[in-house]
Structure formats: C-alpha cells, structure tokens
C-alpha positions as CSV (number, residue, x, y, z in Angstrom):
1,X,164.2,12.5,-39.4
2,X,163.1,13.4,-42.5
3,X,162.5,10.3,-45.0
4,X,163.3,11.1,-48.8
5,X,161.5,9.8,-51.7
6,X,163.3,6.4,-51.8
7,X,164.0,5.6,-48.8
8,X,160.4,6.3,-47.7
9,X,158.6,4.0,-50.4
10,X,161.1,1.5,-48.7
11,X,159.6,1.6,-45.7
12,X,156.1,2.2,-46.9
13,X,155.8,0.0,-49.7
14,X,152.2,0.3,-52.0
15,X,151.2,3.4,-50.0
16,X,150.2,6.2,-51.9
17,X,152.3,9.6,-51.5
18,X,153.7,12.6,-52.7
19,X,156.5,14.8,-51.5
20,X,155.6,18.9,-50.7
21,X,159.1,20.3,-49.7
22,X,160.7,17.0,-49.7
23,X,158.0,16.3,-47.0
24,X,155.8,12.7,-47.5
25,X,152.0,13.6,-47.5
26,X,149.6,10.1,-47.3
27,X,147.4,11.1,-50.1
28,X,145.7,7.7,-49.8
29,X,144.8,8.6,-46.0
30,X,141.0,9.6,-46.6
31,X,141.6,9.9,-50.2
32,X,138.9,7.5,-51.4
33,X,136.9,8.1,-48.3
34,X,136.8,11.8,-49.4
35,X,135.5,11.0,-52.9
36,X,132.6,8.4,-51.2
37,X,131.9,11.3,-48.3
38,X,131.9,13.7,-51.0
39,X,128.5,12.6,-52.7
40,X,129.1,13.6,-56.4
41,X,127.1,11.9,-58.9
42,X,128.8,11.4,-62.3
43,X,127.3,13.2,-65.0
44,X,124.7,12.1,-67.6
45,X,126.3,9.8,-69.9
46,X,128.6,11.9,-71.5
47,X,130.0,11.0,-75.6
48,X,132.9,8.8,-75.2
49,X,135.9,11.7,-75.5
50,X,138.2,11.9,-78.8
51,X,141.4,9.6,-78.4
52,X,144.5,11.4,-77.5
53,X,148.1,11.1,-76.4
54,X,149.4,12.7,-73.3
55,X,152.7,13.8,-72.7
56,X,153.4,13.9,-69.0
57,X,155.4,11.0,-67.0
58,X,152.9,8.1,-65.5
59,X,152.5,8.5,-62.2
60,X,151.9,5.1,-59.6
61,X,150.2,6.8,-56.8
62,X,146.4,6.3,-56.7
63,X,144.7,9.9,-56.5
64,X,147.6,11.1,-58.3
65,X,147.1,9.2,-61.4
66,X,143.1,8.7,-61.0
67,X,140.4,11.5,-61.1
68,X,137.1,10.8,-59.7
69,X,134.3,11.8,-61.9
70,X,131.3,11.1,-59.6
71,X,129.6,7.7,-58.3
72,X,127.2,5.8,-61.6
73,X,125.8,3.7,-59.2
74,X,125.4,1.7,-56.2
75,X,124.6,-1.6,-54.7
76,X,124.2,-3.1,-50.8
77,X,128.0,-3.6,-50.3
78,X,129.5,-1.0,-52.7
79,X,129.1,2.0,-55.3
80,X,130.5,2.1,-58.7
81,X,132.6,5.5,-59.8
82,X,133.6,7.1,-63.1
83,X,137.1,7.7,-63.2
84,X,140.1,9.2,-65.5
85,X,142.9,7.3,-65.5
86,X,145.2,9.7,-66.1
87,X,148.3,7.7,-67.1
88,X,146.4,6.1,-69.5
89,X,143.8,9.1,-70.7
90,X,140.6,7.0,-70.1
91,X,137.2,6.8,-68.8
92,X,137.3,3.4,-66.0
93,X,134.9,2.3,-63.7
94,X,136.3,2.3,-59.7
95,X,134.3,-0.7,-57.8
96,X,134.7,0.7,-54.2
97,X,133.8,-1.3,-51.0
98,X,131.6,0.5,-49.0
99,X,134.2,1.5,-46.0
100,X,131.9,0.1,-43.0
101,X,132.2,-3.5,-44.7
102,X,136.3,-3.1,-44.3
103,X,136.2,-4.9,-41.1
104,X,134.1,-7.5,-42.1
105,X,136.4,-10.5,-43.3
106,X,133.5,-12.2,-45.4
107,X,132.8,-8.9,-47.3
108,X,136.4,-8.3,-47.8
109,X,136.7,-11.7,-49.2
110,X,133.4,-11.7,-51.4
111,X,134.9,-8.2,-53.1
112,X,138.2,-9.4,-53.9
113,X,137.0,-13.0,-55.2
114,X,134.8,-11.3,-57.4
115,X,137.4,-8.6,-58.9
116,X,139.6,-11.9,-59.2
117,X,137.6,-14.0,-60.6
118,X,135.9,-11.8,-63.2
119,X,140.1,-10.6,-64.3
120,X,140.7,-14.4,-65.2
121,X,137.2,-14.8,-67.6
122,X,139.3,-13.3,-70.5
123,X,135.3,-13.0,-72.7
124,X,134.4,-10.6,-74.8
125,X,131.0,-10.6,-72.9
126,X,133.0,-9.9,-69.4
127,X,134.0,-6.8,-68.6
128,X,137.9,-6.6,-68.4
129,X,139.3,-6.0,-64.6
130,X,142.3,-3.8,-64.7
131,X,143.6,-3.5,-60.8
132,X,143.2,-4.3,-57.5
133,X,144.0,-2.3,-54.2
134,X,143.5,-1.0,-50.7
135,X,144.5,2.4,-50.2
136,X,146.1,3.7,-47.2
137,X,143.7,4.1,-44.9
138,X,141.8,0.4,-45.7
139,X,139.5,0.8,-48.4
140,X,139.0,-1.7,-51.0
141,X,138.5,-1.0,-54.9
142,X,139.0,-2.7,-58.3
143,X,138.6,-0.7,-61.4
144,X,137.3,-2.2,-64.5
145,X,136.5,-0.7,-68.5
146,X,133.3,1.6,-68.4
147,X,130.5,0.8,-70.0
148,X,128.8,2.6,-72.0
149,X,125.0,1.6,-72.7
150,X,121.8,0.4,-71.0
151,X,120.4,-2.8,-68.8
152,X,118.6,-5.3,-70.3
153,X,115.9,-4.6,-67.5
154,X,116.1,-1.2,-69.1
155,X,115.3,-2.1,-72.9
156,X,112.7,-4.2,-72.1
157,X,110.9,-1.0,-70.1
158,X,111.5,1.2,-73.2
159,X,109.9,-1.1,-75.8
160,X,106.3,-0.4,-77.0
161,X,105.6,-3.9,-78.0
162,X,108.1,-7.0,-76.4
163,X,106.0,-9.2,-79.4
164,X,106.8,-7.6,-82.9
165,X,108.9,-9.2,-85.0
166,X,111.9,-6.1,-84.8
167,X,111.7,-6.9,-80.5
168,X,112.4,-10.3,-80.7
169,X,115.1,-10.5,-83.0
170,X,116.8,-8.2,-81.3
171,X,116.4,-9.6,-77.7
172,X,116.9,-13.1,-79.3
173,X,120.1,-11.5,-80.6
174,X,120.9,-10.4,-77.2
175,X,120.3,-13.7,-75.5
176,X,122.7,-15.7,-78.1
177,X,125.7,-13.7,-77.0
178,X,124.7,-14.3,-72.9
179,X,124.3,-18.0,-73.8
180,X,128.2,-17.7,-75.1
181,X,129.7,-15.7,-72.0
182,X,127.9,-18.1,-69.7
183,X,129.0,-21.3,-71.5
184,X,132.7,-20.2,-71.5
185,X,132.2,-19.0,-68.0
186,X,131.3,-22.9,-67.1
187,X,133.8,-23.9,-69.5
188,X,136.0,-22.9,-66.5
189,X,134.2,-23.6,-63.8
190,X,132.1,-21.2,-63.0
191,X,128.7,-20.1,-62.0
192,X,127.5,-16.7,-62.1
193,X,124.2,-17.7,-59.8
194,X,122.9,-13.9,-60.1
195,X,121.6,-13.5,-64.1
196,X,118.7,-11.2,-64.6
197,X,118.1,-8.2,-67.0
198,X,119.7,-5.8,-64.5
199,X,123.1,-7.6,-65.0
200,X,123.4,-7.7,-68.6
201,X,124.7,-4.5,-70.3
202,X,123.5,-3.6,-73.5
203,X,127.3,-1.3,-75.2
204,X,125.7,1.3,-77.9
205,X,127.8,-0.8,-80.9
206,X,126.5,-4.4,-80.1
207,X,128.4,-5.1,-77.5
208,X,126.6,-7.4,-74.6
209,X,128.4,-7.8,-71.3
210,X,127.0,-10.2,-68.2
211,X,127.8,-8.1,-65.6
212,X,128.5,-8.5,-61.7
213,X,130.2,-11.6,-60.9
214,X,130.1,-10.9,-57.1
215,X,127.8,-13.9,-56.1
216,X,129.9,-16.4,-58.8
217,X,130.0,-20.0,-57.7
218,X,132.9,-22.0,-58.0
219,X,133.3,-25.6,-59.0
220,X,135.9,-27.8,-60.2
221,X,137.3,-24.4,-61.7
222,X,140.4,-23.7,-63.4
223,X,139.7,-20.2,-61.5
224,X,142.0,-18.8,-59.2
225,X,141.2,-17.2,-56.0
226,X,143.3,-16.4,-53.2
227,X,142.4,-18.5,-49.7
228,X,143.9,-19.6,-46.6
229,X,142.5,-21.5,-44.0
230,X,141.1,-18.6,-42.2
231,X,139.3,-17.3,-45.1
232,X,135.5,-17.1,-43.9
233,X,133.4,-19.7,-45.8
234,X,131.1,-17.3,-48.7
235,X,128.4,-20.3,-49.6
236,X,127.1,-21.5,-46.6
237,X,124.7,-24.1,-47.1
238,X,121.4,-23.0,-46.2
239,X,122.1,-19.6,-46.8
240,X,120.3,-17.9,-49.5
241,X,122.0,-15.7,-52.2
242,X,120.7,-14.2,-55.2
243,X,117.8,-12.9,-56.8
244,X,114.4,-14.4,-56.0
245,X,112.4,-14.0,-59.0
246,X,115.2,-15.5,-61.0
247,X,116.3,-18.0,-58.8
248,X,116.3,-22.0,-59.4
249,X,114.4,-24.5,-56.8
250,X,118.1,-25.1,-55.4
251,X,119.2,-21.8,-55.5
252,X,116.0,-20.4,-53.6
253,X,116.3,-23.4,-50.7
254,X,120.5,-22.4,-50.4
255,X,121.0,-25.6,-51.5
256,X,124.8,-24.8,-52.8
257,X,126.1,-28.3,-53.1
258,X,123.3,-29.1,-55.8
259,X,124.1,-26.4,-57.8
260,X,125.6,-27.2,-61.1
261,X,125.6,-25.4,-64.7
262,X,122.1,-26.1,-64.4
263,X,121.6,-23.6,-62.1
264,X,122.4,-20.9,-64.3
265,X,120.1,-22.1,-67.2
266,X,117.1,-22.0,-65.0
267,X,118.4,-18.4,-64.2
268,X,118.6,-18.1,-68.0
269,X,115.5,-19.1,-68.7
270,X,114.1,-16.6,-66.2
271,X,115.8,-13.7,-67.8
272,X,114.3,-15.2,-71.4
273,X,110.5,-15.1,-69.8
274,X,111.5,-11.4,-68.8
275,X,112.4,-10.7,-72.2
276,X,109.5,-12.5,-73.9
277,X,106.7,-11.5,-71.6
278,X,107.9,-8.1,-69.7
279,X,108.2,-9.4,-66.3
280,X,109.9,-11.7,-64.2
281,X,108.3,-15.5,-63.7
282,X,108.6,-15.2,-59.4
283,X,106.9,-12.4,-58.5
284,X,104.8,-11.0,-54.8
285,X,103.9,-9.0,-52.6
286,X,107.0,-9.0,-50.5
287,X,111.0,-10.8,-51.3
288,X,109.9,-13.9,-49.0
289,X,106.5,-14.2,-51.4
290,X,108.8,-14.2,-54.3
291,X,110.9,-16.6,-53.0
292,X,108.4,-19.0,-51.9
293,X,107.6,-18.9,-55.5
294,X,110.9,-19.8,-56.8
295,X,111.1,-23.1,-54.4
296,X,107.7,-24.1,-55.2
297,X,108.4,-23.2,-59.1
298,X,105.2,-21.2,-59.2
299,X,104.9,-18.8,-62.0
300,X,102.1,-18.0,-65.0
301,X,102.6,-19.4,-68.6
302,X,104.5,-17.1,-70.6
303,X,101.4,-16.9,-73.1
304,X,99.2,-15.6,-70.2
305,X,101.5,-13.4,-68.8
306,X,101.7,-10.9,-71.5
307,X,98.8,-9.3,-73.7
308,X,100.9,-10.4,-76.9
309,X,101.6,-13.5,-78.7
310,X,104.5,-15.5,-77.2
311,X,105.7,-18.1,-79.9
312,X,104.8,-21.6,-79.2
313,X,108.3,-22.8,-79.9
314,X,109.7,-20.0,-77.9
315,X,107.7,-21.1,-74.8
316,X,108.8,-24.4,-74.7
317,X,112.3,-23.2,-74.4
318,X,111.3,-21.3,-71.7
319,X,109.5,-24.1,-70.0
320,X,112.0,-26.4,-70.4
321,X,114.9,-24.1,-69.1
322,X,112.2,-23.4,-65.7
323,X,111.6,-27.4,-65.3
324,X,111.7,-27.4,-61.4
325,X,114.0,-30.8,-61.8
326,X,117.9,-30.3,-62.9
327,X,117.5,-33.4,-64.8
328,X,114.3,-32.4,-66.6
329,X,116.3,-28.9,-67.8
330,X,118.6,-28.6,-70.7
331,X,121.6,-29.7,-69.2
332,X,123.9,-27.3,-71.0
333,X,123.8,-23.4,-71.8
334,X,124.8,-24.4,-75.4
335,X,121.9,-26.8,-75.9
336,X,119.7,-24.0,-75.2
337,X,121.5,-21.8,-77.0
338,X,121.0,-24.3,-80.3
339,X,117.1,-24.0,-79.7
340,X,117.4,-20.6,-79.8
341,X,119.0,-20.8,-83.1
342,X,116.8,-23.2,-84.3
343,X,113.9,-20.9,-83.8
344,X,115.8,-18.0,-85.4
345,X,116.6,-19.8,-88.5
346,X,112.5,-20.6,-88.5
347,X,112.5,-16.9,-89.6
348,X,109.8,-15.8,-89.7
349,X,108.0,-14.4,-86.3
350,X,104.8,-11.8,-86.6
351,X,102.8,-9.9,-84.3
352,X,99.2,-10.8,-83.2
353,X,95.9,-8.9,-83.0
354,X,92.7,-9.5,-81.4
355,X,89.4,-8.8,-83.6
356,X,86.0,-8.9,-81.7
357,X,83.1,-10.9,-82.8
358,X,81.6,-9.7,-86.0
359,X,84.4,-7.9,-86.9
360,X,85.2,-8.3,-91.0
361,X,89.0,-8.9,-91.2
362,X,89.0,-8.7,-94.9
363,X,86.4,-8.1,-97.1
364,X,85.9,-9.4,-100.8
365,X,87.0,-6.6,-103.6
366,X,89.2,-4.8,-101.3
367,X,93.0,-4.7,-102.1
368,X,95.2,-5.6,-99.3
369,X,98.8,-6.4,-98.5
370,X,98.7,-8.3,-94.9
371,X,97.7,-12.3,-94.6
372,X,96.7,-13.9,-90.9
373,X,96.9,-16.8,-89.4
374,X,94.7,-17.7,-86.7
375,X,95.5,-18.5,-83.4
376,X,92.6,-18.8,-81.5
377,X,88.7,-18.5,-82.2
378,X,87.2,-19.0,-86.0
379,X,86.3,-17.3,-88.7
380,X,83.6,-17.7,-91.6
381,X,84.5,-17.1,-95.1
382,X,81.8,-15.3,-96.9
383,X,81.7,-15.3,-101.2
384,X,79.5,-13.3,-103.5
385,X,77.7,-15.7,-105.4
386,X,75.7,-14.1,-107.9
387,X,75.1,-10.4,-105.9
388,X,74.5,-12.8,-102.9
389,X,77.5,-13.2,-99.4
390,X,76.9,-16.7,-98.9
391,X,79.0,-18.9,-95.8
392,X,81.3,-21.4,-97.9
393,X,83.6,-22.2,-95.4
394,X,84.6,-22.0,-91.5
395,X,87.9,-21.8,-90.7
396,X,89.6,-23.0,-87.1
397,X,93.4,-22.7,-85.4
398,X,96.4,-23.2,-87.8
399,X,94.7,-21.7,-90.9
400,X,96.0,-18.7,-92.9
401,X,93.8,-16.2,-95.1
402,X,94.6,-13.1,-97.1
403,X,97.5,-14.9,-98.7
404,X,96.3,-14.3,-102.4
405,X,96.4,-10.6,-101.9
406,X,99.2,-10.4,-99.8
407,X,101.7,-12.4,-102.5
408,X,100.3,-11.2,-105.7
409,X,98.9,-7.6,-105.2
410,X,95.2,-8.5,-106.6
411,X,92.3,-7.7,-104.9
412,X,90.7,-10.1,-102.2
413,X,88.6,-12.7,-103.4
414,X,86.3,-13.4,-100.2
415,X,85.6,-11.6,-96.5
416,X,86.5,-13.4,-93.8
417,X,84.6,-12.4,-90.7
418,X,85.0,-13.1,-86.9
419,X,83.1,-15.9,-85.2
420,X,83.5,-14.8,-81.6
421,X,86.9,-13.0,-80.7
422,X,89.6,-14.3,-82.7
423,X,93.5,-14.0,-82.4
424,X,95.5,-13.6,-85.7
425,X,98.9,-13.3,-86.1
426,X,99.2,-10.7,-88.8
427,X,101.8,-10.9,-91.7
428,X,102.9,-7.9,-94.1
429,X,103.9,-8.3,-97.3
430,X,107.0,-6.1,-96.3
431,X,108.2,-8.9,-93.3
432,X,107.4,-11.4,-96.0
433,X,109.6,-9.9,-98.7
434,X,112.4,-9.5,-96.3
435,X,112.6,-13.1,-95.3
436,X,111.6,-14.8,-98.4
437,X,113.2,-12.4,-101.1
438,X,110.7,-11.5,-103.7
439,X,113.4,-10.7,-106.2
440,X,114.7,-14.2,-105.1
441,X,114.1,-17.9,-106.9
442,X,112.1,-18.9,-103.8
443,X,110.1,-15.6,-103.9
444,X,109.3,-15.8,-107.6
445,X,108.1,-19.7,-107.0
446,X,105.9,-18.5,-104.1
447,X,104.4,-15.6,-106.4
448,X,103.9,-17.8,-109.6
449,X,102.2,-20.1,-106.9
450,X,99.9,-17.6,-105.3
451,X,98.8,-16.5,-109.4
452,X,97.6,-20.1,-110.1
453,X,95.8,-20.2,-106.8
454,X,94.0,-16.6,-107.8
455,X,93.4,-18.0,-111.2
456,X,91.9,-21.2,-109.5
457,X,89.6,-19.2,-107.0
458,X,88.3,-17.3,-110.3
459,X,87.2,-20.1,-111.8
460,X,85.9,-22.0,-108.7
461,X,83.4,-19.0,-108.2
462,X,82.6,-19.3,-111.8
463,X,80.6,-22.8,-111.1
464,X,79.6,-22.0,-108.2
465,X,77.7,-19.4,-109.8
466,X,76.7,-21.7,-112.4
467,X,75.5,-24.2,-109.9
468,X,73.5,-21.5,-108.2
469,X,71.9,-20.8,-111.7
470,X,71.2,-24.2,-112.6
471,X,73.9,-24.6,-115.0
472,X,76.2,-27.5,-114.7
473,X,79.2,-28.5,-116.4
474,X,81.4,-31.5,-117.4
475,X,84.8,-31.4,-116.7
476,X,84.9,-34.1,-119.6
477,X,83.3,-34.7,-123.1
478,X,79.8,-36.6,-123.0
C-alpha cells in the first residue's frame, strides 16, 4: 500500500520527506550524513548578501528548506556548517554532531544541553539558537545566527603592538561587553567554564559574542534542560573539562562542586592576561605541563611576559582575578568589570620605549612635541650655563620631562640623557589633545600653566648664569 502525503506524515511524524509520483522518499536518510561525507569547505567569508523577499511556499522538511554551503569549522565532537535557510532567505550556522558520537548517550546529552541552554540566554552577547533536530537516520544538529567576524585569539595575532594606546582601548572595549554576557549569564545560573580568546567573536559592526556554551555549568539556574533519571551524569567530579591554560585551580583538579561564578573570573582574567600580554598565563611543553600549571597557579607576571609596558593598574586586575584562592578573587564578574572602568575613565594610557645608556632623549634647543615619563632607570638633566652642559639634576621612576615643549610648542629648555637603560612611556601631544581637549577649559588651563613654567625656567637659567658669573641678586630691596 501506497501511503499519501497525509496519512504518511501520520505515521512518520518529524521525518523528513518528499513525494516523487505520489511516492514518499526519506530525504533525511543520509541527508546530513551526505553533506558531512561530502567534505566541502564553505567559502571565504563571503559579504553578507542584499536583503530580499522570496515568494515560494515555506517548506518544513530539513534538506528541503536548508542548503548546505560547506563546513566553517570543526571541533572534537562536531563541525560547524554554513547554511541557507531557504524559507527564511538567510545565512545560519548548522552545529552537527559528529555521527560516530550518536550512540554515545553522554555526547548526545552534552550537545543538546548546550543548544538548550545557550536558546534560553536571550543576550545580545549570545548567539541566538534557532532549532533543534535529529534527522531521519540519527544525526543530531542545532542551527544558530552566523557570525560574521574574527576570534579574539585572532586579533590579538594580527596586532603589531598589544601596548599602544589604540590596542588597549579597543581590547578593553571588548572585555567590558564579555564582562556583561558573563554576568547575565550568572544572573541565571550559569557558568560558561571554557572562556578564552578562541570563544569570543569579534562581529565586523561591534558586535562581541561569548561563544560555545558546550562545557556550561549549571547551578541553582533558572535554566532549563531536559533530564530523566537515566540521563548520564556530564560533570563527574574528578573529571577534568576545559581549557588548561585558562583554567582555575578548581577547574584544573575537576573539582566541580567548588565551582562557583568565581570560576569564570579566573577564566576571565586569563583571557585579560592574553589580551594584555599576547599569550596565555598556563603554558608547556605538553597539555599535562599546562595543566600542572593551572593547579599549581604558576604563570609569569604580566609585566615580564610581554616586551611592552603593561599598566600597573591593569596588572593588578589581572592578578587579582588569577588569585589561586576563590575568596582572594573578585567575587563578581561586575566588580571586575567596574575596575575596568575605572582604569578606562583614568584615560590616558601610552606606549613605552627603551633608550640605551647614553642615549640623549631630548636635547636643549630642539623643538619637540612628545613628553616621557619614566618607568625604570634615570636620567640626568643637562643645562647650558653660559656656553657650558652642566648636570643640574637627576631624575628617578615617576618623573615626567619634555612637558614644556610638548604643551606649549616652544623649544626644549634642557637635554635629558640616559643613565643606564631607561624605560619611558612616551606621550604625544596628539594622544594628549584628544583626552584633555586643547580647545577645552581644562586644556587652555593646562597650556596657560605650561607658559608660566617656560617663563619660570627662562628666568631660573638667567641666575644661574649670573651665579656662575659672580653676579648675584636680591629678590628684595637692600
């Protein structure tokens, strides 16, 4: 007996079809298994196509309304594809279980909690989850909106220098909207227990997605996930998931029922060390090396792990968030978060440079538009006291020079030369204009200021010169 179109769907209810001569074909029956055996790549990111409006009935059947555009990526359990959803003339992202895992219950499980999970954190920071399914013949998918973009992990490679001003505020920029998807996340409940630069997604318009919830920890959630009594247990304790050179003290020792929101700021404060220094704090020769890092908290100061300057205030964030002790870290995502801020709203945050010993940073005469402040080493400030450099000064850590010329254009009034090798951090007079205003109240204070100094400096060489000749003067009438 032939079944028709209704009373087959009747008796195969969900399954994918279509009817050739009144005939019902399985479609789904190696229909996703041909696009994973197929081994097409998607295409280099294409431009996001023009909107349009279709004109042809939506269809419910799975390859019938879908087009598979080639695989974007893969991970251990499962490959990511570019799709068109046809009913809906979009680009979507297909999650697909890799097919030798269907048998597994705690694979099975692990998927569907995470395309769960992820559909009920409604976050601008999360990518939405659309549907979940099995197709005919057993294989497991979720689509979810396509991204469009770049990795964290993959803007840090592409940036010349991690410590210029421009780098940080941008990476700052992207850590601030992390910090907000991560406290809603454990507004609800829930850990993500995986962050690191390779799950956060960088959209082309400023978009900032924490991606790939699929090792998510729940507790006391308002999340729902569907389990019975047979469902295979995912945290086992003692069992280690995650990334090591990310990973908490707990975290690394499988120590699940410690975990807390805590957790996920040490994981945060990982992912801040990446951005700041260009690596990752737990790092070896081999996974287990890295681990054994993580438990023993083992990792180099953020200011030697880099060539640059890392901001003093900035590494005590970072310290704080990688204390080894849950009660030593900031015990909230949002208390971070308001550090963060609080550096940010400091404003103003400059490169450094290195000058060997000898080396004559600014010299006397010479116009100039950059002012330093040192950061390690000394410097000797030489004056021209009648045709002769004498040493009047020696300056130490803390102290700025070149700020004359840098606020009101004249030309220096003394070199300043390297005492050993010294580390500056080096401001323009462009970064300064843009954060104090020169057109501004403040920046017209700050430049009548810097034209009594100059006038001050004039006539302080004046008796010095005087002193040198002999001449000496009374500030008041005999």
């Amino acid at each position: 007996m032939t079944l028709g179109p209704p009373a087959y769907r009747a008796r195969r209810p969900g399954w994918p079809v279509q009817f050739i001569a009144g005939k019902a074909t399985l479609v789904g029956v190696q229909g996703l298994l041909n696009w994973l055996r197929g081994g097409r790549s998607a295409e280099a990111e294409e431009p996001q196509p023009e909107a349009q409006v279709g004109h042809e009935e939506p269809q419910s059947e799975l390859l019938r309304r879908f087009e598979d555009q080639g695989e974007i990526g893969r991970g251990g359990t499962s490959s990511i594809r570019r799709v068109l959803d046809k009913n809906l003339l979009r680009q979507t992202a297909m999650k697909v279980l890799d097919p030798a895992l269907a048998t597994q219950p705690r694979q099975v499980q692990g998927f569907r909690e995470e395309a769960q999970i992820t559909a009920q954190l409604e976050h601008p920071g999360v990518v939405p989850v659309h549907e979940l399914g099995v197709d005919a013949d057993g294989t497991h998918y979720f689509t979810m909106g396509l991204v469009r973009g770049r990795t964290l992990a993959d803007w840090i490679a592409a940036q010349e220098d991690l410590g210029s001003p421009e780098s940080l505020q941008e990476s700052l920029g992207v850590m601030l909207k992390v910090c907000d998807t991560l406290a809603y996340a454990h507004s609800r409940g829930v850990l993500h227990c995986d962050l690191k630069p390779a799950n956060i997604m960088l959209g082309d318009f400023g978009e900032v997605y924490l991606m790939d919830w699929g090792l998510a920890f729940l507790k006391n959630s308002t999340v729902a996930v569907q389990r019975t009594p047979q469902s295979p247990v995912l945290r086992v304790e003692g069992r280690v998931s995650g990334t090591p050179a990310y990973l908490s003290p707990e975290q690394a020792r499988g120590k699940w029922s410690e975990c807390d929101e805590r957790t996920d700021v040490f994981s945060l404060g990982a992912v801040l060390y990446h951005v700041l220094t260009g690596r990752a704090p737990f790092v070896g020769e081999s996974v287990t090396a890295a681990l054994q890092h993580a438990i023993d908290n083992q990792y180099d100061p953020p200011q030697l792990a880099c060539a640059h300057l890392v901001p003093p205030d900035l590494v005590k964030i970072v310290e704080k968030a990688l204390k080894p002790g849950q009660a030593d870290r900031y015990p909230s995502v949002v208390e971070l978060k308001k550090d963060l801020e609080r550096f940010l709203r400091g404003g103003l945050h400059f490169p450094s440079k290195t000058f060997p010993d000898g080396t004559r940073i600014v010299i006397e005469g010479e116009q100039g538009d950059t002012a330093y402040l040192i950061v390690s080493g000394q410097c000797r400030i030489l004056k021209n006291i009648n045709g002769e450099e004498k040493e009047i000064n020696l300056l130490g850590p803390g102290t700025v020079f070149g700020e004359i010329a840098l606020l009101s254009a004249r030309s220096r009034t003394a070199t300043v030369q390297a005492v050993g090798d010294v580390t500056v951090m080096v401001v323009t007079r462009e970064v300064l204009q843009g954060s104090v205003g020169q057109g501004s109240w403040l920046g017209a204070i700050v430049l009548a200021m810097a034209e009594r100094f100059h006038d001050l400096d004039q006539k302080l060489t004046e008796l010095m010169e005087q002193k040198a000749r002999g001449e000496y003067w009374r500030l008041t009438p005999p």
